[in-house]
C-alpha positions as CSV (number, residue, x, y, z in Angstrom):
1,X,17.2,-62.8,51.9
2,X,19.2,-60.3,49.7
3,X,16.5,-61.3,46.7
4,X,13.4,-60.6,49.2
5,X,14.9,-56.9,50.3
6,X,15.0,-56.0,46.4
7,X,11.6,-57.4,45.8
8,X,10.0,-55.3,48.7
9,X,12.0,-52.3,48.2
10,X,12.8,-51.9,44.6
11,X,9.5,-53.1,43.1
12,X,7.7,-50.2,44.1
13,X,10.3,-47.4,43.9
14,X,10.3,-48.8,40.0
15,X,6.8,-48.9,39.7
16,X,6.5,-45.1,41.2
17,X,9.4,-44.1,39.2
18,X,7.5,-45.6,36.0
19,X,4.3,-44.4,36.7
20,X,5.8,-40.9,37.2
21,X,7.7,-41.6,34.2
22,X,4.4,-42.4,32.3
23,X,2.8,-39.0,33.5
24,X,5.6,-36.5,32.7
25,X,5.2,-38.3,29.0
26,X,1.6,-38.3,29.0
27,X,1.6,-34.7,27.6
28,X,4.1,-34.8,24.8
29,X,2.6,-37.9,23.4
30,X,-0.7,-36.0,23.4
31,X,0.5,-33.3,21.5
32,X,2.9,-35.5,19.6
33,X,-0.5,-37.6,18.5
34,X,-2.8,-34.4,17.6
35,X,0.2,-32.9,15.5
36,X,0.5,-36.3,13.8
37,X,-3.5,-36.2,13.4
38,X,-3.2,-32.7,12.0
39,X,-0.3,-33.2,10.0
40,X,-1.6,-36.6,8.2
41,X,-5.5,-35.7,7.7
42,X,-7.3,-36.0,4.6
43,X,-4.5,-38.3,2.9
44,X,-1.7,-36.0,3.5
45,X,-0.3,-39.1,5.7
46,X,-0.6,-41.8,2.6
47,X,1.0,-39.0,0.0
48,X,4.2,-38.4,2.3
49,X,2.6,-34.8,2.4
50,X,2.4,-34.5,6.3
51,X,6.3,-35.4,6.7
52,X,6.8,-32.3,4.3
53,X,5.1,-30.2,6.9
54,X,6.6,-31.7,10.0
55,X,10.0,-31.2,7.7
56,X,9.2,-27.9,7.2
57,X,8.4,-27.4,10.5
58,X,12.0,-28.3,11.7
59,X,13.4,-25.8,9.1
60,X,11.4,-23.2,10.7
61,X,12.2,-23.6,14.0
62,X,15.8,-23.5,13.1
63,X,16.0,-21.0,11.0
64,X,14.1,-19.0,13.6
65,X,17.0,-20.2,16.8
66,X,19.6,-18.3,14.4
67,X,17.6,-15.7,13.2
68,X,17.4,-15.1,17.2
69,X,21.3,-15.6,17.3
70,X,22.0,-12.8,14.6
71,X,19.5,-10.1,16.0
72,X,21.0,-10.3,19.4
73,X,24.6,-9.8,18.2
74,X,23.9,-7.7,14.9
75,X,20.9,-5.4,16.1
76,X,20.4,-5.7,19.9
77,X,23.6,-5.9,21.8
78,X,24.9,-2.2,20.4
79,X,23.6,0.9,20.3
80,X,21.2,2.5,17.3
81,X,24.2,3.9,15.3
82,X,26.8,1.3,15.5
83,X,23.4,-1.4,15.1
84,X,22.5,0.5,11.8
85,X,26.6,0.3,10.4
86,X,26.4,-3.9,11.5
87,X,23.3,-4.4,10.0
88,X,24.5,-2.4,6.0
89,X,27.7,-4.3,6.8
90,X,25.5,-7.4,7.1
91,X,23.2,-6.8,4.0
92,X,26.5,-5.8,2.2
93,X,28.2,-9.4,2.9
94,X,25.2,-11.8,2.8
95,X,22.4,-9.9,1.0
96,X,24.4,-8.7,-1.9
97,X,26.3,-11.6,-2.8
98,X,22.6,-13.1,-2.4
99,X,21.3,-11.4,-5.1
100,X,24.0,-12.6,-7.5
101,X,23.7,-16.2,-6.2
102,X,19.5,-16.5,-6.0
103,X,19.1,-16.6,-10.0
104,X,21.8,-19.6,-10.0
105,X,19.5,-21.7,-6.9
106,X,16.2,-22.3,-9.1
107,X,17.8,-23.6,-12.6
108,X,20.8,-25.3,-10.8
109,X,18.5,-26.8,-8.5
110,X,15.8,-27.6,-11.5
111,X,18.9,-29.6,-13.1
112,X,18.9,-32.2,-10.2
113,X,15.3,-33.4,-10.1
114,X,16.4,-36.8,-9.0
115,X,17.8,-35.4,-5.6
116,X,15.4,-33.6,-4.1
117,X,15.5,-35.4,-0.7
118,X,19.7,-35.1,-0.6
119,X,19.3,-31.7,-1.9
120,X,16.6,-30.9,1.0
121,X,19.3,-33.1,3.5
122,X,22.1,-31.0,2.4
123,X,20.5,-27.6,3.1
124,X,19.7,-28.5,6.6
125,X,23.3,-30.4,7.2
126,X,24.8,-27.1,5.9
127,X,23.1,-25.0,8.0
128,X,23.7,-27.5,11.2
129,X,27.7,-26.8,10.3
130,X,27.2,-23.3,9.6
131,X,25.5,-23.1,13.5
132,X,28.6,-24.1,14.7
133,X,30.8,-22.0,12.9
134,X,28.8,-18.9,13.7
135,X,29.0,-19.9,18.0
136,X,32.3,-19.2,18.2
137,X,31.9,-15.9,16.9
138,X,28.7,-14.6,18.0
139,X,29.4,-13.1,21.0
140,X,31.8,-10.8,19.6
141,X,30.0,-10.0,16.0
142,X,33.2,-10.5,14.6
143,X,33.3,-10.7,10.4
144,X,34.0,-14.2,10.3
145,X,30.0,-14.6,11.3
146,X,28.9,-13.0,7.9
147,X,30.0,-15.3,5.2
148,X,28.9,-18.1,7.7
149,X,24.9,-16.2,7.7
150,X,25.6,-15.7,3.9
151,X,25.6,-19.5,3.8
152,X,22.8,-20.1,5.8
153,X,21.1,-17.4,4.2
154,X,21.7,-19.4,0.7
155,X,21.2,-22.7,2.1
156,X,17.5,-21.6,3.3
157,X,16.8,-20.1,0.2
158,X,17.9,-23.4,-1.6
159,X,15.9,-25.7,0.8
160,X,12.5,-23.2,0.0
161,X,12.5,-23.5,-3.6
162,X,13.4,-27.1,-3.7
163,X,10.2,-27.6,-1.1
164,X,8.0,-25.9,-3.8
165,X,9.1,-27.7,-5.9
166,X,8.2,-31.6,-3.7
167,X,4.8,-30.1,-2.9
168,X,3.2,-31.0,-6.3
169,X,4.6,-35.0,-6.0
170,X,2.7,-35.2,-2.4
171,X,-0.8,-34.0,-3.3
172,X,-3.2,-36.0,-2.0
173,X,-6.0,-36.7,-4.2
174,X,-8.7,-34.7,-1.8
175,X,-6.4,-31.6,-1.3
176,X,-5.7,-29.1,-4.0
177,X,-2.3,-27.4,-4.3
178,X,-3.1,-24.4,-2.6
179,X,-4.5,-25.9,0.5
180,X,-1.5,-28.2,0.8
181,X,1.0,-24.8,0.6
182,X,-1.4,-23.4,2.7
183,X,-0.7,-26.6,5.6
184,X,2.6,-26.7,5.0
185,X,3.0,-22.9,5.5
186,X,0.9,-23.1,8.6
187,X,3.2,-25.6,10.0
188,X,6.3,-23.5,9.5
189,X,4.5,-20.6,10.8
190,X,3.5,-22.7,14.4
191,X,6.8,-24.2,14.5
192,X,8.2,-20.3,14.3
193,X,5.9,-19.3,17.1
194,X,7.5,-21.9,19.5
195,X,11.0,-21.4,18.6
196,X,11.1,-17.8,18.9
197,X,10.5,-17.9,23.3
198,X,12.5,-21.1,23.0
199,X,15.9,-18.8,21.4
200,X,15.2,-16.0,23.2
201,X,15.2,-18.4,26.6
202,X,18.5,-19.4,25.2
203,X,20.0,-16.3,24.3
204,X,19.6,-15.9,28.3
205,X,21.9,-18.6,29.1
206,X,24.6,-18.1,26.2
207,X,24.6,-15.9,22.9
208,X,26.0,-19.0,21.8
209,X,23.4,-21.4,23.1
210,X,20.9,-20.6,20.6
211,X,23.1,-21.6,17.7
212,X,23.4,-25.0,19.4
213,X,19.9,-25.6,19.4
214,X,20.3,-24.6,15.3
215,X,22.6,-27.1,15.5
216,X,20.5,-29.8,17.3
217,X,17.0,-28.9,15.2
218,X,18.8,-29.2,11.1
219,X,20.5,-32.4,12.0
220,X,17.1,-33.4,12.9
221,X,16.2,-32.0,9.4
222,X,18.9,-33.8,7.8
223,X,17.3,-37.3,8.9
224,X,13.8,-36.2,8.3
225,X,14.6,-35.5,4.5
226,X,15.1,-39.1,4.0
227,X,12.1,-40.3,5.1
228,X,9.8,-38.2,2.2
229,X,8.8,-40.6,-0.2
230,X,10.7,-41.8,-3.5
231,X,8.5,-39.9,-5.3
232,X,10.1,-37.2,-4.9
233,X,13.4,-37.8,-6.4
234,X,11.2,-39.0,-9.7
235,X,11.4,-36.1,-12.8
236,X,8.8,-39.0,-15.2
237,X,7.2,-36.7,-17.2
238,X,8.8,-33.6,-16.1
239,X,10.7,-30.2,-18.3
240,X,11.6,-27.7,-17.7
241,X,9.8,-24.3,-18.1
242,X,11.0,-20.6,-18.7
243,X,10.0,-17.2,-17.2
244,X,10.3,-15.5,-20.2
245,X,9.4,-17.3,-24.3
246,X,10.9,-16.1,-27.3
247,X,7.4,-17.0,-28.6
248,X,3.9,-15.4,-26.6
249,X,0.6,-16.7,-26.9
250,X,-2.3,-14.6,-28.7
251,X,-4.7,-15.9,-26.1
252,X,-5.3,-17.5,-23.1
253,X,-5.5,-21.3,-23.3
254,X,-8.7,-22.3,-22.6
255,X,-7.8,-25.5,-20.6
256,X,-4.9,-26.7,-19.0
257,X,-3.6,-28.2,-22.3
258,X,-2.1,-31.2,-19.4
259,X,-5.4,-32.1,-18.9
260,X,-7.0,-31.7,-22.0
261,X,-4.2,-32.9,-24.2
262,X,-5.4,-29.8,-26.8
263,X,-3.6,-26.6,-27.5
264,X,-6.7,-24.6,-27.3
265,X,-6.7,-21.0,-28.0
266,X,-2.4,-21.2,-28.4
267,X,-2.6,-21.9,-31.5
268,X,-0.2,-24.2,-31.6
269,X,1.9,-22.1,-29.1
270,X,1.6,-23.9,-25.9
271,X,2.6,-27.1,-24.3
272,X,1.4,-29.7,-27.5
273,X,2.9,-27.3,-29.7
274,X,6.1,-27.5,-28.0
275,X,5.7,-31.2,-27.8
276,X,5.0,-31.2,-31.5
277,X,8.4,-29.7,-32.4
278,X,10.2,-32.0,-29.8
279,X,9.1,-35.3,-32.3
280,X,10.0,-33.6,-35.4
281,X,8.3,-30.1,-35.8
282,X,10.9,-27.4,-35.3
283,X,9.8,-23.9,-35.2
284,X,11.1,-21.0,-37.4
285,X,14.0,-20.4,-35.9
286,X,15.2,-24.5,-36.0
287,X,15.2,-24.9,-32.2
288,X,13.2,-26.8,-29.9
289,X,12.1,-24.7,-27.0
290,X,10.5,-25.5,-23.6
291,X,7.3,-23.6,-22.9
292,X,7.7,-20.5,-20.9
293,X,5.2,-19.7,-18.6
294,X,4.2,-17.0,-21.1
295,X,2.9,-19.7,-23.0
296,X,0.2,-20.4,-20.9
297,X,-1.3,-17.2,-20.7
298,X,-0.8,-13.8,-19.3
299,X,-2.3,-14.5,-15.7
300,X,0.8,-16.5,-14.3
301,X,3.3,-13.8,-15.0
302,X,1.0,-10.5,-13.6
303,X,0.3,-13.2,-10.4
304,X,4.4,-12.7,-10.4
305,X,4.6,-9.5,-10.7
306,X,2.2,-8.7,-8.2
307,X,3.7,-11.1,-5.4
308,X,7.2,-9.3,-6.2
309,X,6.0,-6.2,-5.0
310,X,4.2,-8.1,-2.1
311,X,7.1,-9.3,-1.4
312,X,9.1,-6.2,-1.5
313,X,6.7,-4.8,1.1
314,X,7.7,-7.5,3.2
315,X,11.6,-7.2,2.9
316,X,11.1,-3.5,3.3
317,X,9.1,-2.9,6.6
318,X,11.4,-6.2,8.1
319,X,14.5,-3.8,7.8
320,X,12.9,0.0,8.2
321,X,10.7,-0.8,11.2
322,X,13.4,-2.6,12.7
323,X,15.7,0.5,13.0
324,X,12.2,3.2,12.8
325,X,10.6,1.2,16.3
326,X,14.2,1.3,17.7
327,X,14.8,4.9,17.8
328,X,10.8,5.9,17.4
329,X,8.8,3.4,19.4
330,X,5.6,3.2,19.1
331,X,3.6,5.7,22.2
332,X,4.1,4.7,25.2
333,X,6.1,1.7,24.6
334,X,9.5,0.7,24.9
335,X,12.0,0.3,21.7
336,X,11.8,-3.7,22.4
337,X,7.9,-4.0,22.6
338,X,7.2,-2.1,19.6
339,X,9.3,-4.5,17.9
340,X,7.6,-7.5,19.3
341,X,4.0,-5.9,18.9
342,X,4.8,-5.6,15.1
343,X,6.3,-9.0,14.6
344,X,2.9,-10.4,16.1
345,X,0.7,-8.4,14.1
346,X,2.9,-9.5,10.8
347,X,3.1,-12.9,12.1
348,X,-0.8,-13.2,13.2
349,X,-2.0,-11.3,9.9
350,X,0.8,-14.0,7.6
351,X,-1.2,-17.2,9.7
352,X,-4.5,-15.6,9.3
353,X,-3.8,-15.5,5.8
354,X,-2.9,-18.7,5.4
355,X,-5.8,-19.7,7.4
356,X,-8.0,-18.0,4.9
357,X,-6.5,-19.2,1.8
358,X,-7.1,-23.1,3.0
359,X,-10.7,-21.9,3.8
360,X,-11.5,-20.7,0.5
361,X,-12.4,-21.8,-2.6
362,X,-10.1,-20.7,-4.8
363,X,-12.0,-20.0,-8.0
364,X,-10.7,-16.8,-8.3
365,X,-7.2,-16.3,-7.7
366,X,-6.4,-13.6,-10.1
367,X,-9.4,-11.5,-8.0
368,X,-7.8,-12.7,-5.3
369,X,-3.9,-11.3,-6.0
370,X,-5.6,-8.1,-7.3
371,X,-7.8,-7.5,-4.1
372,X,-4.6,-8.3,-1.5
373,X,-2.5,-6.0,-3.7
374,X,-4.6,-2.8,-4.0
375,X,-5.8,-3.2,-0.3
376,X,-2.1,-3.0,0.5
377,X,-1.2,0.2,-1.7
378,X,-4.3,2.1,0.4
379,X,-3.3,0.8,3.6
380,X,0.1,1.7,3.1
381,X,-1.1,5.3,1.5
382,X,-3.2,5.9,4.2
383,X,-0.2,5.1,7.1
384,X,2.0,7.5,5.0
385,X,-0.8,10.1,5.8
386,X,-1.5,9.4,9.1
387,X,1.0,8.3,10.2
388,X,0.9,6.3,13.7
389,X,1.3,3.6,16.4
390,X,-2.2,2.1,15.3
391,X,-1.5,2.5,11.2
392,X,2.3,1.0,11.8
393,X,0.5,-2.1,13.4
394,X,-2.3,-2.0,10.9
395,X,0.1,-1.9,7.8
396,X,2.3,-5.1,9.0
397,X,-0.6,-6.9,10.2
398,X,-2.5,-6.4,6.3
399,X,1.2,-6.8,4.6
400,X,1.2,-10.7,6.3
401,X,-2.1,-11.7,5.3
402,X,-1.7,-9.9,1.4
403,X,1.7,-11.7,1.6
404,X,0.4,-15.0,2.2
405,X,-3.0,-15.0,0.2
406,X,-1.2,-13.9,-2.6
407,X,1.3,-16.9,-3.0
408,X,-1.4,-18.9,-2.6
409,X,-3.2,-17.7,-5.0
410,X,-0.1,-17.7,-7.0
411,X,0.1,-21.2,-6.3
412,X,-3.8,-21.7,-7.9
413,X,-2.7,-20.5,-10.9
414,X,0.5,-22.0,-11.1
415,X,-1.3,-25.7,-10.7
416,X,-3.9,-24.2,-12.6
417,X,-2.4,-22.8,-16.0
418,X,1.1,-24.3,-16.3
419,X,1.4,-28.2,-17.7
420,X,2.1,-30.9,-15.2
421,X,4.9,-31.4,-16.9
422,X,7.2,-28.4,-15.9
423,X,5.0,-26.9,-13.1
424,X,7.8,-28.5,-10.6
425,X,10.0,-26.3,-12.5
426,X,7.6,-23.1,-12.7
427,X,7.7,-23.2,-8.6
428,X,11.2,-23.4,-8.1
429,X,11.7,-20.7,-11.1
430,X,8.8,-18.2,-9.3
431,X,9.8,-19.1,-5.7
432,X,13.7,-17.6,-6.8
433,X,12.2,-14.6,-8.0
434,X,10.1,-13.5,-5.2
435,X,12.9,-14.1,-2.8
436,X,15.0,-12.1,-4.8
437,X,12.0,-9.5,-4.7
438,X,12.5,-9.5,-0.7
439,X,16.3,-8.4,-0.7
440,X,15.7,-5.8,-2.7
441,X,12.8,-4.8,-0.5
442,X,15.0,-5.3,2.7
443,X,18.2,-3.2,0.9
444,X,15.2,-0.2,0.4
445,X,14.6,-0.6,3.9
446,X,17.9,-0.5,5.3
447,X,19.3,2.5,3.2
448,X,16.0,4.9,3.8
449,X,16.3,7.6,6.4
450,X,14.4,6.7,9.7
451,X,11.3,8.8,9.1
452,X,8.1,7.4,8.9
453,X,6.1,9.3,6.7
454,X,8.5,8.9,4.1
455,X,9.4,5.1,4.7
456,X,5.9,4.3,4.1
457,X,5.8,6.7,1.3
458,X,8.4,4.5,-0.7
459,X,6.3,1.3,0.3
460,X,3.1,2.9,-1.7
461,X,5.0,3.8,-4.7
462,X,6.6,0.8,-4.6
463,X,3.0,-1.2,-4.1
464,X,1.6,1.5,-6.8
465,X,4.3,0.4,-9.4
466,X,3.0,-3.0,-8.8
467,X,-0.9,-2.0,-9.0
468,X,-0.3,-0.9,-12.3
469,X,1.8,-3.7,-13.8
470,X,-0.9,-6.3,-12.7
471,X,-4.0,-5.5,-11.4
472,X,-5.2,-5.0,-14.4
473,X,-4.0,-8.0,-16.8
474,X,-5.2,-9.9,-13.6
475,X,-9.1,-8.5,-13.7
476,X,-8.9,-8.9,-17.3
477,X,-8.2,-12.8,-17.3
478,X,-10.4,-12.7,-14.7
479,X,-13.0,-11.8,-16.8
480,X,-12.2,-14.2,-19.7
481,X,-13.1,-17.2,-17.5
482,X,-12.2,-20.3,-18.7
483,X,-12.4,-24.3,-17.8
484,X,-10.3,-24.7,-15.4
485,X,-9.3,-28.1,-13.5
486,X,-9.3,-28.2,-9.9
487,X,-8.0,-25.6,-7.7
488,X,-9.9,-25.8,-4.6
């Protein structure tokens, strides 16, 4: 009797309740399916290439719930004067130590090829700790929370260069380097766009709160590292490379001397040559050298120069708009929706630009770098002379797509003039220096007076100083043409 009452009454609750169950799922799984799609086409699934994106996904969204975190207690939650003093007090405690510590990330992080996936884990597991430590004293902005965001801000920068580096091991054979920076940007960039409501919902329910779901999303991360392929931990093959050689090249090789196997116009200078002197052949001075990415021709090092400045434009209009919008808003508009209406236009141009570099054919990336770069310096001179709501938008909104072009195209040439054998090295070398390029942007920002006109006046010269550094060593390989193997 007992068995037929269960029967007639608890066989269809559980069948509704499962069949409601099945509809409130019926989304996610959707989405979860046409992410995996996305994520996994064109043999990015096969080459361990989509988990990097979803990976970098996860970093983005966390680093975006405490980015939230610190605005709300270091910028929002005082007023403009006492915001201004947290904010130098911030840069002074995180940013500057920063500066001393970015050089160390690349080499140290070069020397331990054969951990990139614990390295990548122990970036996100510090930053899951370093959540927690900074709840407790978020809602009072206290200065235990700086050497905490110091960490984090170290840890990120670890975890980005040691990505750059696991980028070239997961290229699949029908996408070229570029395009997969470009996807795994991309990824980060959507993953930012939902975290963002997702903190700032948070923030409503705790300052704290946010910082949990930091917490929640890099243990995530932590698990996720370990699932990127063994390859990635492999060095086979691998050296590693210099920014700067005792010994430059006359020319330009004409060929990637990895693909070749020739030291074509080096004269001996290049990778083989180097190669040479490792089995025997020692050059003048009796040491055997590494090649420097001078060694490979001019068109590497202006790429670098020119994204540094990018770069610079980028820390630099973070920082001074932040404090400019809050005591100048843009007409008509309150403090906190000129913020947000120049963090879209900076985050729409940087996807747009992404968009465009996985579009494109890369066949001309130094044109490329020299275009974004001089298009920034007049849209940066012209906003100094005019300056305005429309021309503040405009200048963030260029400065995200120059930004992102431009390290892609930086990423062409990398995978396009610099030997398999220490191009890991030459990304987690040049992705050290352009984040170093940033806080010294961002430490311009913060110390210039709030005036507009003159804010955007240090931006030109500061894009101007990069015009004529690069642009034209750029044209001028450019113009050389040469062989190249794929980039595109």
């Amino acid at each position: 009797m007992v068995g037929a009452i269960r029967s007639v009454e608890g066989g269809p609750l559980r069948r509704t309740a499962r069949g409601a169950g099945r509809v409130l799922r019926a989304p996610f799984k959707a989405a979860a399916r046409g992410v995996r799609r996305a994520t996994h086409a064109h043999g990015a699934g096969e080459s361990g290439l989509g988990k990097l994106i979803e990976l970098h996904a996860v970093n983005s969204a966390g680093d975006m719930l405490i980015t939230v975190a610190l605005a709300s207690t270091v910028f929002f939650s005082v007023p403009t004067d006492q915001a201004r003093g947290r904010v130098a007090l911030y840069l002074a405690v995180t940013m500057a130590p920063f500066t001393l510590l970015a050089p160390v990330i690349g080499p140290l992080l070069d020397r331990l090829p054969h951990g990139r996936r614990a390295a990548m884990a122990g970036a996100m597991l510090t930053r899951a700790l370093l959540a927690l430590t900074m709840s407790g004293a978020v809602a009072t902005g206290g200065l235990e929370l700086y050497p905490a965001a110091l960490g984090v801000l170290v840890a990120s920068k670890a975890y980005g260069v040691v990505r750059s580096a696991v980028v070239p091991r997961l290229l699949p054979p029908r996408i070229s380097l570029v395009k997969a920076n470009s996807r795994v940007t991309l990824g980060g960039l959507l993953a930012t766009g939902v975290a963002a409501p997702l903190g700032a919902g948070l923030h409503k329910v705790g300052p704290e709160f946010p910082l949990y779901g930091a917490f929640v999303v890099f243990i995530l991360g932590t698990v996720l590292s370990f699932s990127l392929p063994h390859k990635v931990d492999s060095a086979k093959g691998e050296a590693r490379a210099r920014l700067v050689s005792g010994e430059p090249p006359s020319h330009r090789p004409r060929r990637s001397p990895a693909l070749t196997g020739k030291a074509g116009r080096t004269g001996g200078r290049g990778w083989n040559g180097w190669k040479d002197r490792k089995n025997g052949k020692r050059n003048g001075s009796g040491r055997n050298r590494p090649p420097g990415l001078r060694t490979v021709g001019s068109s590497v090092l202006h790429a670098l120069q020119a994204n540094s400045a990018l770069r610079m434009l980028s820390g630099f209009l973070t920082f001074f708009l932040a404090f400019l919008l809050r005591v100048h808003p843009l007409d008509g508009l309150s403090p906190a929706f000129s913020l947000g209406v120049v963090a879209v236009a900076a985050g729409a141009g940087n996807a747009l630009g992404t968009a465009i570099g996985a579009l494109l054919r890369s066949r001309g990336p130094e044109k490329t770098i020299a275009l974004v770069l001089t298009v920034s310096l007049g849209t940066a001179v012209v906003t100094a002379v005019f300056y305005g709501a429309f021309f503040v938008v405009v200048v963030a909104a260029v400065a995200g797509i120059s930004q992102a072009l431009g390290k892609q195209s930086l990423d062409s040439l990398i995978q396009r003039d610099v030997p398999e054998a220490v191009r890991t090295s030459a990304f987690a070398r040049s992705e050290t220096l352009l984040q170093m390029s940033w806080v010294v942007g961002g430490a311009i920002g913060i110390l210039l007076p709030l005036n507009g006109t003159l804010g955007m006046a240090v931006a030109s010269a500061v894009l101007a100083l990069g015009v004529a550094t690069a642009v034209r060593g750029l044209l001028t390989a450019a113009r050389r043409g040469s062989p190249h193997p794929r980039v595109a």
